[in-house]
N, C-alpha and C positions, 0 to 999 in steps of 0.2 A: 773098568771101574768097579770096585769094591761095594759091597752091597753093607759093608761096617761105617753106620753113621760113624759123623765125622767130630762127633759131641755127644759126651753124657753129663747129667746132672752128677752134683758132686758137694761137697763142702766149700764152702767162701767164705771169704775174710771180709769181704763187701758187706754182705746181707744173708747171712746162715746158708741158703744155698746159691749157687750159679750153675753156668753151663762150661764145660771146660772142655779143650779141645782133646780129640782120642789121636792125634795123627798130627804131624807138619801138614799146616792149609796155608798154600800160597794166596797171595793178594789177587782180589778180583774171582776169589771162588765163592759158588752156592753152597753156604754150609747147613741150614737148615730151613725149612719153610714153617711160617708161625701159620698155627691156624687156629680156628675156632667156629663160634659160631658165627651167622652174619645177619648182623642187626640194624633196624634203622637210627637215624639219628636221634629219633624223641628216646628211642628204648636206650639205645648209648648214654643220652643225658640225664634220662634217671637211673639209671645203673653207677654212671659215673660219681656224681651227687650222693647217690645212697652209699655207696664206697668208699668215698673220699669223708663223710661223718665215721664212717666204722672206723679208718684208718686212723682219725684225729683222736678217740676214746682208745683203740689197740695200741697203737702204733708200727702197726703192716702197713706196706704196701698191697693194698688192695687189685688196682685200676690198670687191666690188662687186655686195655679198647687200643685198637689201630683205627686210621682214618684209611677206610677204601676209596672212597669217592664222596663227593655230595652230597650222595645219599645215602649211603651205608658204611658202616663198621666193623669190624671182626674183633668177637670179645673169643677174648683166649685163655682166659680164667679155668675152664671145667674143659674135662676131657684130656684127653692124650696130646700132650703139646709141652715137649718139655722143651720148645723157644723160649715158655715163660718164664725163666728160670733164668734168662739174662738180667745178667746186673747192668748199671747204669756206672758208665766213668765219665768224667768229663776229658780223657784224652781214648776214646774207645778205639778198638782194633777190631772193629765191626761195624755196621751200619744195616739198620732197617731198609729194604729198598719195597716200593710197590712195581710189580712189575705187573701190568694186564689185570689188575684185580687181585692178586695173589701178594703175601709180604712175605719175602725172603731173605734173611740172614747173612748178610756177603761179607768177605774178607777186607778189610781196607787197608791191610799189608799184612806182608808173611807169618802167621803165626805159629810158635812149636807147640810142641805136641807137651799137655799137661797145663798149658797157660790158660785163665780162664776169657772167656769171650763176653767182650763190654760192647755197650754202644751209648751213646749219648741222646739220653730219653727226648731232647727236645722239648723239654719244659718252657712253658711261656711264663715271663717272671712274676705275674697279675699273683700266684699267691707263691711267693717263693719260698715263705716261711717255714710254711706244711711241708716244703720237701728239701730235707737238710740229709746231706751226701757226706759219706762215707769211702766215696771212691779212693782218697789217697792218690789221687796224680797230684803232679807236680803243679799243673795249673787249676786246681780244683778250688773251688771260692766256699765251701762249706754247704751253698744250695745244688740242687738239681735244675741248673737253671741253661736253658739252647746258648749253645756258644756266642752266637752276636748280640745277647741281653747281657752278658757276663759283666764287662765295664762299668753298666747301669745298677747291677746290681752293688758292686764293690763300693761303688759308689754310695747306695743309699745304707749298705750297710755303716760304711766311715761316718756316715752321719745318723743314723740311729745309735752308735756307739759313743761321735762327742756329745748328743742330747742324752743321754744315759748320765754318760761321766760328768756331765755342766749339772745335772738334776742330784745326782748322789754328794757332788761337792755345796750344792745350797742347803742341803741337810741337816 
């Protein structure tokens, strides 16, 4: 095995940078391990919170917290970790896995070499607003929102759009 990661940081069409693959990585490979540092949950939640305001005034994504377990998190913001640097699709060719405490980067089909590597952030729809997707898949709903909320969402967006349109034509 090859000691040449199998991703470097690079330009994207997504969100200014990604991670994009150096090599053909078959499905079902470890292509990078995220790391950080590893925090509890109160220090997560206000990191998170304090983040998620900086984000609403920048408009960056800030919030590069993983769920370890119950009781800890790995923030992966600082330091040498360019996992962070994945973008979010709603059809990803990657997937976060926790495996033993550690989060690592797996293939979830064949990928070539120059393609950039997504994964689907798993967003819970509670504020869907805040996070509005740029990924360009085919099934992409305009939020960052986990695939089994997607419907619900579509949903309440069709109806904040005819209460828009019924409110501009009483005008």
């Amino acid at each position: 095995m090859s000691d040449q990661p199998l991703c470097q940081v690079d330009q994207s069409s997504i969100h200014q940078r990604g991670l994009f693959a150096t090599c053909d990585i078959k499905a079902g490979a470890d292509i990078i391990q995220y790391v950080g540092e590893k925090i509890c949950k109160a220090e997560s939640n206000r990191r998170a919170l304090e983040w998620e305001e900086q984000a609403r005034t920048s408009g960056e994504g800030l919030v590069y917290i993983f769920e370890l377990d119950d009781d800890w998190d790995l923030d992966g913001r600082l330091g040498e970790n360019p996992a962070r640097y994945m973008n979010h699709s709603c059809d990803g060719n990657c997937e976060a896995l926790n495996c033993e405490g550690e989060i690592w980067v797996v293939a979830r089909k064949d990928i070539k070499q120059g393609e950039e590597l997504v994964y689907d952030y798993g967003y819970d729809m509670e504020h869907f607003l805040d996070h509005p997707c740029g990924c360009g898949a085919d099934k992409c709903i305009g939020y960052i929102v986990r695939e089994d909320q997607r419907k619900k969402v579509k949903k309440l967006i069709k109806g904040l759009k005819t209460k828009s349109k019924r409110l501009s034509n009483q005008g």
